[in-house]
N, C-alpha and C positions, 0 to 999 in steps of 0.2 A: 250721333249728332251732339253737340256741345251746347250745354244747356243756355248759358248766354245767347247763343242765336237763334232760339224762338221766339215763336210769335204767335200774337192772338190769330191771325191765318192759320198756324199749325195747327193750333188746338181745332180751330172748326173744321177744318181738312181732317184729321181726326175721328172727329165725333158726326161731320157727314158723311162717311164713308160705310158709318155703323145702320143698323137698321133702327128708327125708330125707336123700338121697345126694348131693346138691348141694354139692359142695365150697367151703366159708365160710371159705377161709385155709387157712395154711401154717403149720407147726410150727419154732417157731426163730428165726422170719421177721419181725422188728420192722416190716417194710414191707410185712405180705403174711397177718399174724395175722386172724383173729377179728374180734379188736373193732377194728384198724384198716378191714377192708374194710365194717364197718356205720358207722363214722365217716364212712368216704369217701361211703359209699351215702348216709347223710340228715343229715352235716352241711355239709362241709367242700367247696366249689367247686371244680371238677375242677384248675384252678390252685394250687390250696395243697394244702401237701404235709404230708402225715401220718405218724408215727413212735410205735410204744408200745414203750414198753421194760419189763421187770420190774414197774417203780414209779409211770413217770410214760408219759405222752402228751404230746408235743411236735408242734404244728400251725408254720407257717412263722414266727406272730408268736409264739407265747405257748409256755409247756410248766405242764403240770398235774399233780400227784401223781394217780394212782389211789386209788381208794377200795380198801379192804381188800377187799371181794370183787370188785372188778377183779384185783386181783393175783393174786389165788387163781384165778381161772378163766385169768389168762394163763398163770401156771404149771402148771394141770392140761392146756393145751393144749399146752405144751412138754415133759409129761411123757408127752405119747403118742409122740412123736418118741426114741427111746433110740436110735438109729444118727444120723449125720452124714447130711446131706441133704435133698431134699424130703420131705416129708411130711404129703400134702393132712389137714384135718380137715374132716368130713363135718360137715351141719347136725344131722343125727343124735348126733355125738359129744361135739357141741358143748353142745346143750341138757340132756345125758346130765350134765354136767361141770355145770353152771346147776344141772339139778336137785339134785344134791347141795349146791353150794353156799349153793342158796336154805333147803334141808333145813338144816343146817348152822346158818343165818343165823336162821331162825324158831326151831330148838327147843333152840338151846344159849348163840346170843346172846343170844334171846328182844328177834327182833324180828318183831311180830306181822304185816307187810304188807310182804314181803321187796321188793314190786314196786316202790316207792317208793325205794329205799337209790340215792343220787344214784352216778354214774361217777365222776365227777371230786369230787379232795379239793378241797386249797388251790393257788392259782395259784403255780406256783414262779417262774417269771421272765413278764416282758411286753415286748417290742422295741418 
């Protein structure tokens, strides 16, 4: 799949298909988040390496801004982490985190089909 054409849909199609208690990333963890392990899962060839930071997602060739509700749910995933260290995030905690966002996204954005709203912004570099 071509990283440009996901969406915050994918990601919860994703992480609802997981069992609840299934740990989907690491808190803190730009190598080990979230939406890096669904990257690696259905984009990215076990060879190329993957990195989300705050802002952007950086693959081995390219790096991309995140979309505004990328951001927001990487940093609700960093806000569960409040001590130094591991700290696994459930698929549970995860979706919990999306729900709000998506709430968020439909009735104060007022964007009516939250499933749509693309991952990635504008490309920031290309090698």
């Amino acid at each position: 799949m071509i990283p440009t054409a996901l969406t915050l849909g994918d990601v919860w199609e994703w992480l609802d298909a997981m069992s609840p208690t299934t740990v989907v990333g690491t808190a803190k963890d730009s190598c080990d988040c979230p939406l890096q392990r669904f990257l690696c899962a259905v984009v990215v060839p076990s060879l190329q390496r993957v990195t989300v930071g705050a802002s952007t997602v950086s693959f081995t060739s390219s790096c991309y801004h995140l979309a505004e509700w990328a951001q927001a749910f990487v940093e609700a995933m960093d806000a569960l982490a409040d001590v130094p260290g591991d700290f696994p995030i459930t698929a549970e905690q995860a979706l919990m985190a999306l729900t709000i966002i998506r709430y968020e996204w439909s009735h104060f954005a007022g964007v009516p089909d939250t499933a749509i709203l693309p991952l990635l912004a504008a490309l920031v570099s290309d090698t």
